[in-house]
C-alpha positions as CSV (number, residue, x, y, z in Angstrom):
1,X,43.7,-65.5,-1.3
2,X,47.3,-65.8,-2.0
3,X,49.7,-63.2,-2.2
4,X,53.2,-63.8,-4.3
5,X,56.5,-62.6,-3.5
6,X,58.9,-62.5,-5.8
7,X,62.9,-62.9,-4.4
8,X,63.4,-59.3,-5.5
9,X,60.6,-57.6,-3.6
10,X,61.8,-59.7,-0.4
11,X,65.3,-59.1,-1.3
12,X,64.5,-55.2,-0.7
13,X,62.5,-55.4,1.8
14,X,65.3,-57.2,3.7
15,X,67.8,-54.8,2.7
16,X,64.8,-51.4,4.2
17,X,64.8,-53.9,7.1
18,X,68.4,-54.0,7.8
19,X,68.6,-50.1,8.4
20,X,66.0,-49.6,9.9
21,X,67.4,-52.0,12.6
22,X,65.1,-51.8,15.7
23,X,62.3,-49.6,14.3
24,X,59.1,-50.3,12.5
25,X,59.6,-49.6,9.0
26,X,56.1,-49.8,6.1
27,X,54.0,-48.7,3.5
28,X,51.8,-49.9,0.9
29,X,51.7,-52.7,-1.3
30,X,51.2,-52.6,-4.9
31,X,50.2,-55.6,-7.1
32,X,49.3,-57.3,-10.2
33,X,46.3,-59.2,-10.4
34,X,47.8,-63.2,-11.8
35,X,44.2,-64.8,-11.4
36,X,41.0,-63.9,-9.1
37,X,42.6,-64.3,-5.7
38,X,45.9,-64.5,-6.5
39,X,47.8,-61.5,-6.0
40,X,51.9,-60.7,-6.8
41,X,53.7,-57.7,-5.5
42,X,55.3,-55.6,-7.8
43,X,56.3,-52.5,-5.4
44,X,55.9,-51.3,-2.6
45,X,56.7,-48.1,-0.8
46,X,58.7,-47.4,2.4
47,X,58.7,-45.0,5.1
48,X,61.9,-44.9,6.6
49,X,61.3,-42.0,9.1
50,X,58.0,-42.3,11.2
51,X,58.8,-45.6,12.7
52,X,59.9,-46.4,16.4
53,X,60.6,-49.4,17.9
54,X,57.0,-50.7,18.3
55,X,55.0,-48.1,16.3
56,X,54.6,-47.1,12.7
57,X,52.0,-45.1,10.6
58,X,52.5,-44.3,7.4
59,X,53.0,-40.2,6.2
60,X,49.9,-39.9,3.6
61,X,51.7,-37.7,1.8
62,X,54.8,-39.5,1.1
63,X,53.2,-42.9,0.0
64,X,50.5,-40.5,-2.7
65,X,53.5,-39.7,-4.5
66,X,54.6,-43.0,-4.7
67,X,51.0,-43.8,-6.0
68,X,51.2,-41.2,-8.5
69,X,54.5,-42.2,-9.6
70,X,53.5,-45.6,-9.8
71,X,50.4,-45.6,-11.3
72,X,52.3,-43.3,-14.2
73,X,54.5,-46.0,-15.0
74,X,52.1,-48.6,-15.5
75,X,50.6,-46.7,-17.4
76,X,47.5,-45.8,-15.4
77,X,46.3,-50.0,-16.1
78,X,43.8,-50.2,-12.6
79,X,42.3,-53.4,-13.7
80,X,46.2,-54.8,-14.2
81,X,48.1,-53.2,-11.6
82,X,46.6,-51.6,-8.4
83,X,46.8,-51.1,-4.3
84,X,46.5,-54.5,-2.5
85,X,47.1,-53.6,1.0
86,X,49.7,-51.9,3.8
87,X,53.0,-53.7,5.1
88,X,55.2,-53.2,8.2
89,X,57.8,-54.5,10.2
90,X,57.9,-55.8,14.0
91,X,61.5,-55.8,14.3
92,X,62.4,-58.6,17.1
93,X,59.0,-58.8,17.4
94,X,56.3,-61.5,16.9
95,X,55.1,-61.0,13.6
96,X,51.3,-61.6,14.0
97,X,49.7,-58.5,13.6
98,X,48.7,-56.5,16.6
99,X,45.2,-55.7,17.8
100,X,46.2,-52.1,16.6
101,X,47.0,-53.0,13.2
102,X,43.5,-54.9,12.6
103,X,41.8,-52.5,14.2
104,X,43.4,-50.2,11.2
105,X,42.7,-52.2,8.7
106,X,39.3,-53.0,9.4
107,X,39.0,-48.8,9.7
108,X,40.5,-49.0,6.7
109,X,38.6,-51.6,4.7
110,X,35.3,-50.0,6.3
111,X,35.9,-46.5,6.0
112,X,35.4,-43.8,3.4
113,X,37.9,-44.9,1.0
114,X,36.0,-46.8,-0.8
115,X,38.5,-50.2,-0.5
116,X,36.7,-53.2,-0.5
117,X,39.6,-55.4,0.5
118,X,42.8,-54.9,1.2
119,X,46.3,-57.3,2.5
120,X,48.1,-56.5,5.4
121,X,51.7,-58.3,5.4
122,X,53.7,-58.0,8.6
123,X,57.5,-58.7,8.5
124,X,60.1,-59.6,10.4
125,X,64.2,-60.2,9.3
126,X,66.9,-60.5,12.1
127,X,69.2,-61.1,10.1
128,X,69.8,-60.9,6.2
129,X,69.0,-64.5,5.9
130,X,65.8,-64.5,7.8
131,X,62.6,-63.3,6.1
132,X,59.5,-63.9,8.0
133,X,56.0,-63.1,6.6
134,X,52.5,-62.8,7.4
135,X,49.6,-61.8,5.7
136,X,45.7,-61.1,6.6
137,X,42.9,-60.4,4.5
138,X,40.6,-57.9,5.3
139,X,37.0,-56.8,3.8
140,X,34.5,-54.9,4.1
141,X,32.1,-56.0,7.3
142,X,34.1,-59.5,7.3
143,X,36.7,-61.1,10.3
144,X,40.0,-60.8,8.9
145,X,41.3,-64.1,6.9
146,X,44.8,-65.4,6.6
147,X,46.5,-65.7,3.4
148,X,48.7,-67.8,1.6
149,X,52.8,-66.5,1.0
150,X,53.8,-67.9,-2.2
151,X,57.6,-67.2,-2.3
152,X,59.0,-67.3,-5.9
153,X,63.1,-66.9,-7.2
């Protein structure tokens, strides 16, 4: 699995990152399918307001809006353009994801949903300069994978 980021995705996720300072910031990850397994992100959402400084979970309510937004303006194309996963920060913090975010996404990936995979990508930027990233995979009855960051300008 490989995820792409294109320079303006990380350049606005650096810039959410930057105000929220010291607390988590997230949300969900939209993408476009390039080839089986290969995944770029096209948007993703951001809650500013229910993160502290070592917790986030995203508001339901704010990131279906985004969905519905988002969806409309690709024109409702699922097979093209759909959910990949979750993201959030740890601000100063190691970016490896915590017990309690794979415990999530496993809920998440084996739950009632109906997901059968999903990305989680943790961030980290101290400074405007600094972007670190890292992503697991996650399915259905399976132990979480990593996956590969492909960084593009």
């Amino acid at each position: 699995m490989q995820l792409v980021l294109p320079r303006t995705i990380v350049d606005r996720m650096k810039r959410m990152l930057a105000r929220a300072a010291d607390r988590e910031i997230g949300g969900i990850l939209m993408a476009r399918q390039i080839t089986p397994g290969q995944f770029e992100i096209v948007d993703f959402s951001v809650d500013e307001l229910t993160g502290e400084r070592a917790h986030f979970v995203r508001d339901h309510v704010f990131h279906n809006t985004f969905l519905d937004a988002f969806f409309e303006r690709t024109g409702y194309d699922y097979e093209k353009y759909n959910y990949i996963g979750e993201w959030h920060s740890h601000p100063r913090l190691p970016i490896f994801p915590s017990l309690t975010d794979l415990e999530s996404m496993e809920d998440l990936v084996n739950g009632e949903r109906q997901i059968p995979f999903a990305v989680l990508l943790v961030v980290r930027s101290d400074s405007f300069r600094e972007f670190l990233a890292v992503a697991t995979f996650h399915q259905c009855g399976m132990s979480p994978q990593p996956v590969r960051i492909k960084y593009e300008p």
